[in-house]
N, C-alpha and C positions, 0 to 999 in steps of 0.2 A: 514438238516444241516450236519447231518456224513456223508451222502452220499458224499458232497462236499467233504469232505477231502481227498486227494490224494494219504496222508501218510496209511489212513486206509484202500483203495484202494489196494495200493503195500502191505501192511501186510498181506493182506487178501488172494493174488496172490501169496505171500511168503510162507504162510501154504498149501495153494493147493497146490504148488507145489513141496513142504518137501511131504507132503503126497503121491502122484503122484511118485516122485522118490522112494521111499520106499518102494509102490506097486512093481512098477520096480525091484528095486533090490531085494525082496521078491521074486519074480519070478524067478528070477537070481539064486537065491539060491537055489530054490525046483526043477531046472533044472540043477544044477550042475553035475548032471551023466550021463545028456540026449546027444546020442550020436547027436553030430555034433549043439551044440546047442549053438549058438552065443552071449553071454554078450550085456547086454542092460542098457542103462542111458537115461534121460532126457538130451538134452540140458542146458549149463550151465545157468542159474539164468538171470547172467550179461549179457548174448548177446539176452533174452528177454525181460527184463529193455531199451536196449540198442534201441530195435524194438519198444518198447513202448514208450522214449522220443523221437527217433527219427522221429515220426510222425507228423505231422502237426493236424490232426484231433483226436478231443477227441473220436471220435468213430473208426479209426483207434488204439488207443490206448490202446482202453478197449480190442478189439479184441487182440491183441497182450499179453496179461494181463488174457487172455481167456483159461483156458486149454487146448481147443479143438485146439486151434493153437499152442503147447509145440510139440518140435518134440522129435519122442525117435530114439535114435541115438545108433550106437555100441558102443558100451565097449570100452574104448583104455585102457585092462588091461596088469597091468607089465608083462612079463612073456609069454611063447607061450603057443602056443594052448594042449591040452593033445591029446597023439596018438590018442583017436577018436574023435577029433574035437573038442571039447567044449573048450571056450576060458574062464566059468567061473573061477575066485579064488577065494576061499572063505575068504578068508585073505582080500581084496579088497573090495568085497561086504560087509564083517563088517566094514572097515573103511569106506563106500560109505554110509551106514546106517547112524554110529554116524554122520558125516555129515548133515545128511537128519534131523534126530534127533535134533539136535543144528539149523540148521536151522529154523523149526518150535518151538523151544523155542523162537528163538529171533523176528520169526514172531510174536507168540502170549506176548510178552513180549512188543515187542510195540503197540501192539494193546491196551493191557492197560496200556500203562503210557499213551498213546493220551487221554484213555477214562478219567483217573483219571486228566489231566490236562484240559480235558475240566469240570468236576466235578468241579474244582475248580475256573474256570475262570465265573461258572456260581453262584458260592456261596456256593456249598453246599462242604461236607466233602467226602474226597476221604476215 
């Protein structure tokens, strides 16, 4: 029966992927000195929600829902590159964190209010 839920589905896709990006930009940061080394992000959230309803097929969907299919993309951080190339900010990468961070709060935040409302819809006490 949870499996069905769609909502626990996207929740669940929502914390991989707070996690995921966070990896990311933890890299980002331990490479902030490395010459010539190019700032990296996931993909936004919304354009693979977007991949995911706009599919026809539920298996098309989960794919899209699938980490393995999240592209990591460049950086478009404020600011130019420093004279040897590295395009990290570290200014950036903390705000791209807390991001990542709140994210995965509110992933797992609805992961349990679905669970405590189906707790409740079944009898028993959230």
């Amino acid at each position: 029966m949870a499996g069905d839920l769609k909502i626990l589905d996207m929740a669940s896709a929502m914390a991989r992927y707070a996690a995921n990006r966070h990896q990311i930009l933890a890299q980002n940061i331990s490479n902030a000195d490395t010459n010539g080394y190019r700032a990296k992000d996931l993909e936004p959230f919304s354009n693979i929600v977007k991949r995911a309803t706009g599919t026809l097929s539920e298996s098309a969907a989960a794919r899209a829902l699938d980490d393995s299919s999240w592209r990591v993309i460049e950086s478009s951080a404020k600011g130019a590159a420093s004279p040897n190339g590295n395009t990290v900010s570290l200014e950036d990468q903390m705000v791209r964190s807390v991001e990542a961070q709140q994210a995965h709060e509110a992933a797992t935040a609805i992961y349990k209010k679905t669970i405590d409302i189906l707790r409740i819809s079944l009898g028993r006490n959230a």
